[in-house]
C-alpha positions in Angstrom: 37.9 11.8 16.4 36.4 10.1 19.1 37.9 9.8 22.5 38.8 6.4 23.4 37.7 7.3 27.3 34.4 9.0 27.0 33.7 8.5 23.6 33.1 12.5 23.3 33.6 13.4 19.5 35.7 16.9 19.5 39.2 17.1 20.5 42.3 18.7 19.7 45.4 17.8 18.0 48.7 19.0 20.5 50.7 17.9 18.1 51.4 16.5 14.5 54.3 14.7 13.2 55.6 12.4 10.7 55.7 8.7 11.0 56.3 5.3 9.2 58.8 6.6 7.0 56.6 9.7 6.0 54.0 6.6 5.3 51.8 8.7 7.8 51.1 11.1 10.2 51.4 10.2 14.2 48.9 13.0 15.9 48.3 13.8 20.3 45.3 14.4 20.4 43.3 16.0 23.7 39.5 15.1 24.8 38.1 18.8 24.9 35.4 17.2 27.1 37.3 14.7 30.0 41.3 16.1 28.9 42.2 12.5 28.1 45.2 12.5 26.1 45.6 9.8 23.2 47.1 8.9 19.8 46.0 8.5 16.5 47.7 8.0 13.3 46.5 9.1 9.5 47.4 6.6 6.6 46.6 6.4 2.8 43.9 4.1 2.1 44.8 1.3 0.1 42.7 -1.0 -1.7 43.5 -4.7 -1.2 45.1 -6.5 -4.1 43.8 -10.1 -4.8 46.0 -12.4 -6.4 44.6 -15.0 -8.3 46.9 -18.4 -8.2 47.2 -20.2 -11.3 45.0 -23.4 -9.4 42.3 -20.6 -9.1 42.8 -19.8 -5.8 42.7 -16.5 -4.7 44.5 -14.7 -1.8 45.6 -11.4 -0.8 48.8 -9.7 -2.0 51.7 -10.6 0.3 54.7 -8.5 -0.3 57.0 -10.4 2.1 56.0 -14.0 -0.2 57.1 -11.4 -3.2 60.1 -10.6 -1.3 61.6 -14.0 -0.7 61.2 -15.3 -4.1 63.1 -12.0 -5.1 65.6 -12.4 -2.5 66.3 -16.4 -3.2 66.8 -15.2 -6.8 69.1 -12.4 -6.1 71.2 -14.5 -3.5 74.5 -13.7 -4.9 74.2 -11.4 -7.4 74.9 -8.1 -5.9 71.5 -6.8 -5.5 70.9 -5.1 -2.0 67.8 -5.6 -0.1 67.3 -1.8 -0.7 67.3 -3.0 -4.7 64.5 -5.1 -3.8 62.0 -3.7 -1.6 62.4 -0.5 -4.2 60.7 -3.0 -6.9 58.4 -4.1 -4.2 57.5 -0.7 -3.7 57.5 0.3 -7.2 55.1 -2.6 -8.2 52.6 -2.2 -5.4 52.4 1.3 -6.3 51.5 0.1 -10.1 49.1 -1.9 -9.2 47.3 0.1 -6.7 47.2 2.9 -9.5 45.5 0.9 -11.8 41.3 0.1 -12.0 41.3 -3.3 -11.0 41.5 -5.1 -8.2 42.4 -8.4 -8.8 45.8 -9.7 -10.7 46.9 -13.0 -12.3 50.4 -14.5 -11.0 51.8 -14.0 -14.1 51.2 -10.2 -14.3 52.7 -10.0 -11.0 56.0 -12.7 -12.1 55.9 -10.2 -15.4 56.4 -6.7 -13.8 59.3 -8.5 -11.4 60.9 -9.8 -14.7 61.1 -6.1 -15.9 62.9 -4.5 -13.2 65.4 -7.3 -12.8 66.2 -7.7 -16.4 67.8 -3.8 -15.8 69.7 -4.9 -12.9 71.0 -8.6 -13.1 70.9 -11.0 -15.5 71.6 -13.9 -13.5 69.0 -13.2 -10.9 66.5 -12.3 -14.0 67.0 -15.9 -15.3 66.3 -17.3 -11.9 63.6 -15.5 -11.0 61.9 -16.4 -14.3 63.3 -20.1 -13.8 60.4 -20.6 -10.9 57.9 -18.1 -11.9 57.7 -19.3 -15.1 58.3 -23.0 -13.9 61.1 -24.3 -16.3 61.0 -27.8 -16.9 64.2 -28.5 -18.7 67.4 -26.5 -20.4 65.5 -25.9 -23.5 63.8 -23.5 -21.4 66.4 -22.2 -19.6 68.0 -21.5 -23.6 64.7 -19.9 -24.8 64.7 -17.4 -21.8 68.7 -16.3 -22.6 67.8 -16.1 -26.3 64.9 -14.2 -25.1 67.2 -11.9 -22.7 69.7 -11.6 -25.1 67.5 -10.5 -28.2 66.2 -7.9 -25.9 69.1 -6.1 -25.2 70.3 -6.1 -29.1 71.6 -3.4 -30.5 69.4 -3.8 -33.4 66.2 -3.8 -31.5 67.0 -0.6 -30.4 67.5 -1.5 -27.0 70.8 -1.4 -24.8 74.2 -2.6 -26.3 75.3 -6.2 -25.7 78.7 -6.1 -24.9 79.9 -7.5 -28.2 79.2 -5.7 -31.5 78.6 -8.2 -34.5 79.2 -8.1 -38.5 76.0 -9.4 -39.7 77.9 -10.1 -43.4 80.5 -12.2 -41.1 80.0 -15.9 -40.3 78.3 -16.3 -37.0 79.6 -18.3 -34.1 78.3 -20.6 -32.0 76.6 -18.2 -28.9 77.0 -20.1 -25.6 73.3 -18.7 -25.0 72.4 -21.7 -27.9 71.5 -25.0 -26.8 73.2 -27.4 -28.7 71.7 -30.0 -31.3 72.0 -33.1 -29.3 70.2 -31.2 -26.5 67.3 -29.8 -28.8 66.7 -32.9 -30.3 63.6 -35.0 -28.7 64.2 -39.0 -29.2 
C-alpha cells in the first residue's frame, strides 16, 4: 500500500477491524519509511450492473430507484424496510453471481415479483401494476388469476385459504372480472 505522504510502498497494518456492516475491513496502517499513519479499507469487488430500459437506454443499477418503487408498493402492507432492503440485497447478490453483465427491466421487475408474491399479496399486485404497466382492470384480473392459480393447491404450491370440491358448482371468485367488464364494444 502506498503511503499517501511519501508515496513509499511498504507499511504496516497496526490494526484490522471490521467495517460497513462486515461489508469490509477498516485497516491503520504505518509508513515504515516517514511513520505516517493512515487508513485504508478492503471491499469486494463488484462488477457494475447495466440495466437496459425498455426505450433502449441503458444506465447503471440503482438500488435506491429499486427501493422506492418497492417501498411505494409496500406502503401499507406491513412489510418493514428490513423486508425490503433483504430482497434488495438478495437480488443484487443474484445478479452479481451470474455471467452477465447487463439485465433487461423486466428481469429485474420479475425477480421483485418473486420475493413479494411470498410476503404480500397486495403489495405483489402493486408492484406488478407499474412494472408491468397495467392499462386497465382486465389486467389487474389477469394478474389475481395469475396469483391465485399460483398458490393452488393443485399446482402443488401453497394452500389458498379455501379448499374447493371440483365435482361442486363453482362460484363466482371475486378475483373474476365480470362480463360487462371483459366485453370490448
Amino acid at each position: 500500500m502506498q503511503c499517501p505522504v511519501c508515496q513509499y510502498t511498504n507499511s504496516r497494518v497496526l490494526e484490522s477491524r471490521s467495517a460497513e456492516s462486515g461489508k469490509s475491513i477498516r485497516r491503520r496502517r504505518e509508513c515504515l519509511q516517514c511513520q505516517h499513519r493512515f487508513t485504508t479499507y478492503e471491499r469486494i469487488e463488484f462488477v457494475p450492473i447495466t440495466v437496459m430500459k425498455r426505450d433502449g437506454k441503458r444506465e447503471s443499477f440503482d438500488r435506491s430507484k429499486l427501493l422506492r418503487g418497492m417501498v411505494r408498493a409496500c406502503e401499507k402492507t406491513g412489510l418493514s424496510a428490513l423486508d425490503l432492503e433483504s430482497i434488495i440485497d438478495e437480488i443484487e447478490a443474484e445478479l452479481q453471481q451470474r455471467s452477465q453483465r447487463e439485465f433487461p427491466t423486466q428481469e429485474i421487475g420479475e425477480l421483485v415479483l418473486q420475493r413479494l408474491k411470498s410476503l404480500s399479496e397486495v403489495a405483489y399486485v402493486r408492484f406488478a401494476s407499474v412494472y408491468r404497466q397495467f392499462q386497465g382492470i382486465r389486467d389487474f384480473a389477469e394478474a389475481l388469476n395469475h396469483f391465485q392459480s399460483d398458490t393452488d393447491p393443485q399446482n402443488g404450491n401453497e394452500p389458498t385459504s379455501t379448499e374447493e370440491d371440483p365435482s361442486s358448482p363453482r362460484e363466482s371468485s371475486p378475483l373474476e372480472t365480470p362480463p360487462s367488464l371483459c366485453s370490448a364494444s
